[in-house]
N, C-alpha and C positions, 0 to 999 in steps of 0.2 A: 670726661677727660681726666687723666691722671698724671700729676707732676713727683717725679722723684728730684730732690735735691738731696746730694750728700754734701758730710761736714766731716772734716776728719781733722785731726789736731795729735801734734804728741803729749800736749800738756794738760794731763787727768783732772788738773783742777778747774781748768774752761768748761769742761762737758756738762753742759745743765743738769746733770742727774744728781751733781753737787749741790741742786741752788735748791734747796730744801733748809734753807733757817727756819722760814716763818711758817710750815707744814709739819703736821706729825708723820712719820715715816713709819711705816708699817712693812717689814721685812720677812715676805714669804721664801721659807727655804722647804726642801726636801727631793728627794731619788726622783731621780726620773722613773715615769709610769705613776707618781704616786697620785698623778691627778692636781696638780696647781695650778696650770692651763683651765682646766674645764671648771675649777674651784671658783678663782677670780671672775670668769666669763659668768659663772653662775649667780653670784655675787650680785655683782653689776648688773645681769640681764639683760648681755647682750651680745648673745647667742656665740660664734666662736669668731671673737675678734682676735684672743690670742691661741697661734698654732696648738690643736690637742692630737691624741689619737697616734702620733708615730713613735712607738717603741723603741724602735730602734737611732731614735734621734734622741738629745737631750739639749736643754737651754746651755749655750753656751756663753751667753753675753749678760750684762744687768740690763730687764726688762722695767722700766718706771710706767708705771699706769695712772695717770690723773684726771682731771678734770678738763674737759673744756669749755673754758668761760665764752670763749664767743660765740656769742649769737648766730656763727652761720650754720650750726648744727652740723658739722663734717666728724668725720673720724680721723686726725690727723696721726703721720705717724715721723718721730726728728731723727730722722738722716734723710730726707724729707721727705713722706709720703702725705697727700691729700690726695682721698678719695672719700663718699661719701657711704661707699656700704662695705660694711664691715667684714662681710666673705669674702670680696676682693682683697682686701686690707690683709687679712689674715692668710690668704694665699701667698701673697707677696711679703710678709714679714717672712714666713719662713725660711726663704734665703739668708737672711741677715740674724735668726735669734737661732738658729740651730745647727748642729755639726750629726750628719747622717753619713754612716760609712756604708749603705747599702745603693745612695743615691749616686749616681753619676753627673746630675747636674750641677752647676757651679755654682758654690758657697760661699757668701762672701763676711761670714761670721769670722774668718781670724782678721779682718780687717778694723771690726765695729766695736769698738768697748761699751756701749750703751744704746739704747732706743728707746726713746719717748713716747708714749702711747697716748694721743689724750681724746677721751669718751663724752661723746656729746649727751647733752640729759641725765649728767651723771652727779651734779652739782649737792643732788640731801647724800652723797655719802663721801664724796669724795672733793668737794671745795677747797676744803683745810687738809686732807690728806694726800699722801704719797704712795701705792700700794708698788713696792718691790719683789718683781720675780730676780729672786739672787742665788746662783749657782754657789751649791752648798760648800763648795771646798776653797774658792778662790781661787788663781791660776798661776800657769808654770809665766804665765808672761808677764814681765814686770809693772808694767804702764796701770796692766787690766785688774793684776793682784794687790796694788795699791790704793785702784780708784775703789777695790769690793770691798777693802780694810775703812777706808773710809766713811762709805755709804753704811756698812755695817753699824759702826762706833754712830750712825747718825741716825737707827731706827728706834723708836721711841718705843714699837711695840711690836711683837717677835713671834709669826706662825711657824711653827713646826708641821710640816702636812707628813702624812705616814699612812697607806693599807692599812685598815682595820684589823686584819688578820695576823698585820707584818709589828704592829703597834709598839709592842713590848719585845722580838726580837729582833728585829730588824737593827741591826749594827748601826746604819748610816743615819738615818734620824736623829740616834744620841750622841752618834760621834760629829755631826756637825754642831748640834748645841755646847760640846764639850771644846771645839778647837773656837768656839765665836765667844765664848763665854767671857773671856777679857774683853772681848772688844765692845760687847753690850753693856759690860757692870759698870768694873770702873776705869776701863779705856772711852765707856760710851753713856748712852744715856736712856737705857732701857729701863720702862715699866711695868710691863709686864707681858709674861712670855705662856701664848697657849699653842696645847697637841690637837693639831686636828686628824681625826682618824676620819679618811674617807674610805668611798667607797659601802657604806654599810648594807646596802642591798644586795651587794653580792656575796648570797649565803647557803649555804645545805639547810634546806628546811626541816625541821622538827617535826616530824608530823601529828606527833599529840597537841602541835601549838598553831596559831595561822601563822601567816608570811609576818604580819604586822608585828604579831606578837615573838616572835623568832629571832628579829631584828631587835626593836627594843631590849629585851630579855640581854643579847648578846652586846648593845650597847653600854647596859649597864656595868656590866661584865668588865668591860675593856676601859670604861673609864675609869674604875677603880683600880683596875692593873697599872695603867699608865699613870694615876696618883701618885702608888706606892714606889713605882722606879724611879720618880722624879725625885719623892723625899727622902731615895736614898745619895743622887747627886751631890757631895758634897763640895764639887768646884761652884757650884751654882750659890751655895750658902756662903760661899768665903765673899761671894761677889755683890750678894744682896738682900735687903731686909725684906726675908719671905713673910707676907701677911695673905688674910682669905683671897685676895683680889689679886695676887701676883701671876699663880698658873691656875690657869683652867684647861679644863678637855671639853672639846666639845667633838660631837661624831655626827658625820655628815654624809648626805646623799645626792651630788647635782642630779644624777639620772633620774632619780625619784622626785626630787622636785621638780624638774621639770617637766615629767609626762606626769604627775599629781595622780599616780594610782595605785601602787603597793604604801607609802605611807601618806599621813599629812603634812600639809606644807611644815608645819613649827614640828613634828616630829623627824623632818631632815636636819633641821637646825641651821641650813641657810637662813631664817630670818633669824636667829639668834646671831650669829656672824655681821648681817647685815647691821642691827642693830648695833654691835662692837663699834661698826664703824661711823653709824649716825652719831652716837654718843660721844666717841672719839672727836665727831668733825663740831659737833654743837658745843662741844670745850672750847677750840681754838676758836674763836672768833680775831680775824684779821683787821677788821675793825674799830675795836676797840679802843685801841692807843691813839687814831686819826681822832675819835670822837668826843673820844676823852682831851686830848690836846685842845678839840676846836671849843668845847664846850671853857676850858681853864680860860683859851686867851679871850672868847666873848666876854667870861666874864669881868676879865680886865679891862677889856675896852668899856662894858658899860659901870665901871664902877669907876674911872674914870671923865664920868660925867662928873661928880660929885666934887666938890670941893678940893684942895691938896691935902687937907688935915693932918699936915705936918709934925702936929705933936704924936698924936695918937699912931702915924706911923713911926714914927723914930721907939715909941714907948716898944710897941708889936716888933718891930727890927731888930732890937735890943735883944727880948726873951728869944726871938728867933736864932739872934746867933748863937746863943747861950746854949738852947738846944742841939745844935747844930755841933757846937765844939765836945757835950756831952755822949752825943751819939755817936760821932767819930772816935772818940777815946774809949768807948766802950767796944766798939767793933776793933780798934788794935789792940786795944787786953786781948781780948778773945783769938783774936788771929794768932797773937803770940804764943798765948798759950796751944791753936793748932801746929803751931811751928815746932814747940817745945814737944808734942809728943810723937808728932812724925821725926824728930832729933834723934828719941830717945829708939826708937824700933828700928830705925834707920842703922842708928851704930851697932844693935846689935846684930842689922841683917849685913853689915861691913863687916864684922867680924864672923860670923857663924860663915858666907861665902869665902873669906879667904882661907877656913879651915876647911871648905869640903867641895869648891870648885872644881879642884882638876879630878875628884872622883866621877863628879857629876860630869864634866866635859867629857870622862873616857866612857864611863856609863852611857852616855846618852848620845851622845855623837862620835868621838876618836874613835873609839873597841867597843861597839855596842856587843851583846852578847850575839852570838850566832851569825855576826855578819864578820865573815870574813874575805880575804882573794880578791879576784878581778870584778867580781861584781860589786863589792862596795867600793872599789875605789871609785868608780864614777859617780858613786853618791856624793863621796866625799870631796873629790874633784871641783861637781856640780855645787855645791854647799859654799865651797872657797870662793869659787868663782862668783857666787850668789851675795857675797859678804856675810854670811856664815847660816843662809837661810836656805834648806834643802826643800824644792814644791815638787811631786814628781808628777809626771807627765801623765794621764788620766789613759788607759788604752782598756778598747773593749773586751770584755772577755777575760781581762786577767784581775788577778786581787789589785788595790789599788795599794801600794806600798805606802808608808809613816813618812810625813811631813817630820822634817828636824831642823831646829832654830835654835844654834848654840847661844846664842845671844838671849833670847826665852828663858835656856835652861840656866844658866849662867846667873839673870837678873832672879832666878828665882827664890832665892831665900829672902832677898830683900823684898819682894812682891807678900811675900806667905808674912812675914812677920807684920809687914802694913798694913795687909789688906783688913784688919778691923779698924784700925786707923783711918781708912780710909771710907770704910763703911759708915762711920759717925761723923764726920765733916763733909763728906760730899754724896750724901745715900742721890741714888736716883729716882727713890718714890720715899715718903716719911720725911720728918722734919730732926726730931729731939733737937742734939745741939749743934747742927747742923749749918755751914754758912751761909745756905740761904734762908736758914732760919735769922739769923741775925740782921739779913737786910729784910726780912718780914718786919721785924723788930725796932726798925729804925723806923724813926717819925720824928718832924718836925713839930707833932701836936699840934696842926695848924686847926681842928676840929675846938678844943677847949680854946682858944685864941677866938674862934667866930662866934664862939658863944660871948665872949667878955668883950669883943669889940666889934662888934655889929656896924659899925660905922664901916669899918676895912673888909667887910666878909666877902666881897667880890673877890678884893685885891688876894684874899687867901685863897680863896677858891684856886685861884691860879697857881697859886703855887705847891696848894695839895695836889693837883692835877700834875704839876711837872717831878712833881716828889714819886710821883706813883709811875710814872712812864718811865725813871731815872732808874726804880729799885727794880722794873722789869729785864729794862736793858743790863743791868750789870747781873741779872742772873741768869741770861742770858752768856752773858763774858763769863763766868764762873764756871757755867757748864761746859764750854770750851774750853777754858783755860785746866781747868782739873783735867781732863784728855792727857791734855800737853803734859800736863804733871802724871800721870800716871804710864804715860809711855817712856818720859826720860832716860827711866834704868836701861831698859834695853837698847834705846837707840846711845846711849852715853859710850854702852859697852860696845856697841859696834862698831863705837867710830876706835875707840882704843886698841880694838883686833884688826880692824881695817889693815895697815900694813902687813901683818901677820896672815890675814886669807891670801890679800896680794901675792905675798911671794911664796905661799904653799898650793897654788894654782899655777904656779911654775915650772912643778916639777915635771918629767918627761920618763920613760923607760920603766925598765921592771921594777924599783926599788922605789916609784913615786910615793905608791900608799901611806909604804912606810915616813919618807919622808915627809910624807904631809903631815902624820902624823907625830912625829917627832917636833915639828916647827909649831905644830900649833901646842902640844907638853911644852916644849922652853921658853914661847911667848909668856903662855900664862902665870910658868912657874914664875917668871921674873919682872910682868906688870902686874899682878893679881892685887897686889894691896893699891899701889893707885890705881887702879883702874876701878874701882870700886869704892875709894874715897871718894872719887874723880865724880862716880854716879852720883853717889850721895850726896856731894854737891851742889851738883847741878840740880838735883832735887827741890832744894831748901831752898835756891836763887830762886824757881821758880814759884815758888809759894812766897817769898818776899816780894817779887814781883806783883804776886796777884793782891798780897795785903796794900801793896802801893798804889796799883790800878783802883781797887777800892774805894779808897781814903780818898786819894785826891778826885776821883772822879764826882764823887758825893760833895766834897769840898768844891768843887769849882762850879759846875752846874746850878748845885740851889745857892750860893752866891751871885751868881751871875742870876738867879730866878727872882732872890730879892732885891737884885740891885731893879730890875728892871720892872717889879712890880711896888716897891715901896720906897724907894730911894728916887725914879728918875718919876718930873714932875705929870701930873697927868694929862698937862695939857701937851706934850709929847708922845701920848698913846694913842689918840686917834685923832683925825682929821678932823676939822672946824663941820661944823655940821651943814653949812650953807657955800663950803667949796666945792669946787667942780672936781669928778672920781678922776678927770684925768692926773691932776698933781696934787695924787694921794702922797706920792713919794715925799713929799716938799713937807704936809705936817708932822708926818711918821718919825720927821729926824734922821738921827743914829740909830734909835730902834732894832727898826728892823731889819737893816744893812749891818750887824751885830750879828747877827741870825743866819743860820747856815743852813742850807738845800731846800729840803721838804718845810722847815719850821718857820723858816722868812715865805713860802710861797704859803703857809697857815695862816699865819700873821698877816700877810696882806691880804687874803680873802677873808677873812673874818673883819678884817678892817674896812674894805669898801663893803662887805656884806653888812656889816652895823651901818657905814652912812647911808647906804642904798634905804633901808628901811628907818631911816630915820628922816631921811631926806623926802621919802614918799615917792621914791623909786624912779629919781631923776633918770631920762634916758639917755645915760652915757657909761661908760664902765670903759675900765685901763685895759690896754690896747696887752699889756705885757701878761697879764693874766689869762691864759687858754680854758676857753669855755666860757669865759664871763657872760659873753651873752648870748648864749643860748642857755642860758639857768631860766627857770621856772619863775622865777621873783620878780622876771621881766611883766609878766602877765598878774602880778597881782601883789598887795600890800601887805606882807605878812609886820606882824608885831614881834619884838625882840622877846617879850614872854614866849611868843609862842615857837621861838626858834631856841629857845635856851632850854623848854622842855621838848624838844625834842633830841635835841645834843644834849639832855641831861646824862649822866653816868650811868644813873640807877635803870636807864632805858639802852645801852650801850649796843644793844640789839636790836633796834629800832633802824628804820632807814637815816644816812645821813642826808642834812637837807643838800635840796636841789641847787639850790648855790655852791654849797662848799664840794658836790659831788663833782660836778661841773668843772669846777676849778681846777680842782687835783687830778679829772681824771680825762676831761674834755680833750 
């Protein structure tokens, strides 16, 4: 039996294909025909769950491919499909992922902006990732062209698929990496970007060579091609610190791999791909921060057995703050000093724009060359009407006309003169002097503190542990926030022209063109300097924003980490060891009612999970706790060593114990 449910919404940011924080995003583009249907399916290994084989169809929507963690082994598909075998699945997505002008049956792809695909048994490659099929151009419709800018600016790592044959000319391949290329650098957060040339089996054979060797031979050939054209991309160099591991080629064969007879498996180079994504998924452990948390506040619970030792915390409190105020003052030099040099290229991209603006605006959109008459006015028209961003409408058979975005062109000197600015404070792969290099940087030294006061070494533990989870999440916010800051220009300038498309989307009759373009020449002659302060601006707000986010986020958190591990007394951290788990609440105090969402439901499972095991595994446990008792701990006596090494750090990989799994996930 199969159940469809759809979901439809007009607000791009509800659609799950967004909810990719805690996942790497891997964003396959390329022409239709070029084979990234049958790529992905190959990949995975699992035969054709997404639509291949119709030429004269192309993907029209963002396809997201993941994992499915549940247990019932189905292939689900979100606008709702569950069914359990994948040819069905794949027959019926076809409706919804593709636009075919040959078929007459009904298509309900201008409805769907996204479709979720998740693959059972798929977990060693795709647990921690995302694989995005994304239509290489974006689209004319606004909803769907905003959610692709997004998901874009969100792929960590960037396939290029391309015909073997087609690899080095094929237009469409580089002119998709060329209009994405802000949205990956430094609109986004891409590390590295590989060509896959498929297709490599299908060849004119040599015949002084075998098939095997005809192929390889021609592999070789086309990787080094596709090298040399990428080193000669130089929008790609303004965007990011190219090192060995940025682009690779790799040249591929699903057909060959899977009937395993003209090459070998590792000479198709699907296990090399496959491999990308094992290594990909074995970085991101999801884990970590739960474990690393559970392990910090154990250890506070059990080193709050020990005495208050009052002196020796206030002595460790002291140097803490001390630290603490040094490393804050050092990360605002440092930010100021980022401020002062995005200041300093900023004013000169304010001024070099107000001197060569309205060329560029006529160049590039008003009187481009060669367009003139009734057929540009509906570019231009379409553009006003657009708030000054022209997408043309994709039609079979014909060239696909130039995307134009006077607001792009517009913000572009200030963009060109930043962008090495911006390449040395916010790189998306490398560190130098980089701002997450400086909350690398940051430490409270609680390590040299456990060395000289062994008596508190639990009580640090905890708070190395919250030190480390604090400097993830704010690089985390860093890398969003640089987004925000690197799109400003453009979106600054468009809110300034805004009236100016308004009322040159007005005009009507023979003379409109012109008038269009006349309104938008007198706008700019006569905002261009503010409107360009204005960006600059709003620039600068927002990197004192993020230097404030920063500071004070660092400042309140490990204050609030030392008030609670060395300041409040310990017999407030855990529960008397011979009370009953129902009124845990009662010894905890203010604690852990202090404590917000996920870290108060830590904090109380690691709390009854220390009495539970210290109590010798009284049969009772709080009612408010989901899972409590169906944990593992019920059926036997574990000792707090043996649960500390297994939540130790250095083991982050290791399963979490049966209690705390329980808890959080029961």
């Amino acid at each position: 039996m199969r159940t469809i449910t759809f979901s439809f919404t007009s607000n791009s940011h509800k659609i799950k294909v967004l909810e990719t924080d805690k996942k790497e995003v891997v964003g396959v583009f390329g022409k239709t025909g070029a084979g990234k249907s049958l790529l992905i399916n190959t990949i995975l290994d699992q035969g054709n769950v997404l639509p291949t084989g119709d030429v004269s169809a192309c993907t029209s929507v963002i396809i997201q491919v993941e994992a499915n963690m549940a247990r019932d082994g189905k292939y689900t598909a979100e606008i709702e499909f569950i069914t359990q075998e994948a040819e069905e699945l794949s027959r019926e997505l076809c409706r919804y992922l593709r636009s075919d002008i040959l078929s007459n049956e009904q298509r309900y792809w201008p409805l769907v902006k996204s479709v979720t695909i998740k693959i059972p048994n798929a977990k060693d490659l795709l647990e921690h990732i995302v694989l995005i099929d994304l239509p290489g151009n974006g689209d004319c419709n606004k909803s769907r062209d905003e959610m692709w800018k997004s998901v874009v600016g969100r792929c960590t790592a960037v396939w290029i698929v391309s015909e073997i044959h087609r690899s080095v000319s094929e237009k469409e391949a580089w002119e998709i990496l060329d209009r994405c290329v802000s949205y990956l650098g430094h609109g986004g957060q891409c590390r590295s970007i590989s060509f896959i040339c498929t297709k490599t089996d299908n060849i004119c054979v040599d015949y002084a060579m075998s098939i095997e060797d005809s192929i390889l031979s021609r592999n070789k050939v086309a990787k080094e091609m596709v090298e040399n054209k990428f080193n000669k991309q130089t929008k790609i160099k303004e965007q990011f610190n190219i090192d060995k591991d940025f682009f690779q080629v790799f040249t591929v064969s699903s057909d060959a791999y899977r009937k395993n007879d003209v090459l070998q498996p590792e000479d198709t180079e699907i296990p090399k791909l496959q491999e990308f994504l094992r290594n990909l998924n074995d970085r991101h452990t999801k884990t970590s921060d739960y474990v690393s948390g559970a392990y910090g506040i154990l250890s506070l619970i059990q080193g709050a057995k020990s005495s208050d030792m009052t002196d020796s915390k206030k002595e460790v409190c002291q140097v803490l703050e001390n630290n603490l105020k040094d490393g804050l003052e050092t990360i605002g030099q440092s930010m100021d000093e980022a401020y002062e040099a995005f200041e300093q290229c900023l004013s000169r991209g304010v001024q070099q724009s107000v001197e060569t603006c309205e060329r560029i605006a006529k160049d590039k959109v008003i009187e481009p060359k060669g367009k003139k008459g009734s057929g540009y006015h509906k570019v231009l028209k379409s553009l006003c009407k657009n708030n000054g961003v022209y997408k043309p409408i994709r039609k079979k058979g014909k060239k696909r006309l130039r995307e134009r975005n006077l607001n792009d062109s517009l913000a572009s000197c200030m963009r060109d003169l930043s962008n090495e600015t911006f390449k040395k404070y916010f790189p998306n792969q490398g560190k130098d002097s980089s701002i997450n290099d400086l909350i690398d940087n940051f430490t409270l030294d609680t390590n040299r503190l456990i060395e000289e006061h062994p008596e508190v070494s639990l009580h640090l533990i905890f708070l190395k542990t919250e030190e480390i989870k604090l400097k993830a999440k704010l690089k985390r916010d860093i890398r969003e926030r640089k987004k925000e800051v690197y799109n400003i220009l453009p979106k600054s300038i468009s809110d300034t022209m805004r009236p100016c498309y308004e009322r040159a989307a007005q005009y009507r009759g023979t003379d409109s063109l012109e008038s269009m373009r006349k309104e938008l020449r007198n706008h700019l002659k006569k905002f261009k300097k503010e409107m360009f302060h204005k960006a600059k601006k709003e620039m600068l707000d927002l990197l004192k924003e993020m230097k404030k986010h920063i500071v004070e986020e660092l400042e309140r958190e490990l204050q609030e980490s030392m008030s609670q591990s060395l300041k409040t007394p310990d017999s407030l951290l855990v529960p008397g060891i011979h009370q009953p788990l129902g009124g845990i609440h009662h010894p905890l105090g203010g604690i852990h009612k202090s404590l917000g969402g996920e870290r108060r439901l830590l904090w109380l499972t690691c709390a009854c999970t220390y009495h539970k095991l210290s109590s010798h595994c009284v049969p009772c446990g709080p009612a408010h706790l989901p899972g409590y008792k169906k944990t593992a701990l019920r059926q036997g006596c574990y000792s707090y060593s043996t649960l500390i090494r297994v939540l130790s750090p250095e083991r982050s990989g290791a399963a979490v114990s049966p209690s705390l799994s329980g808890a959080v996930c029961g």
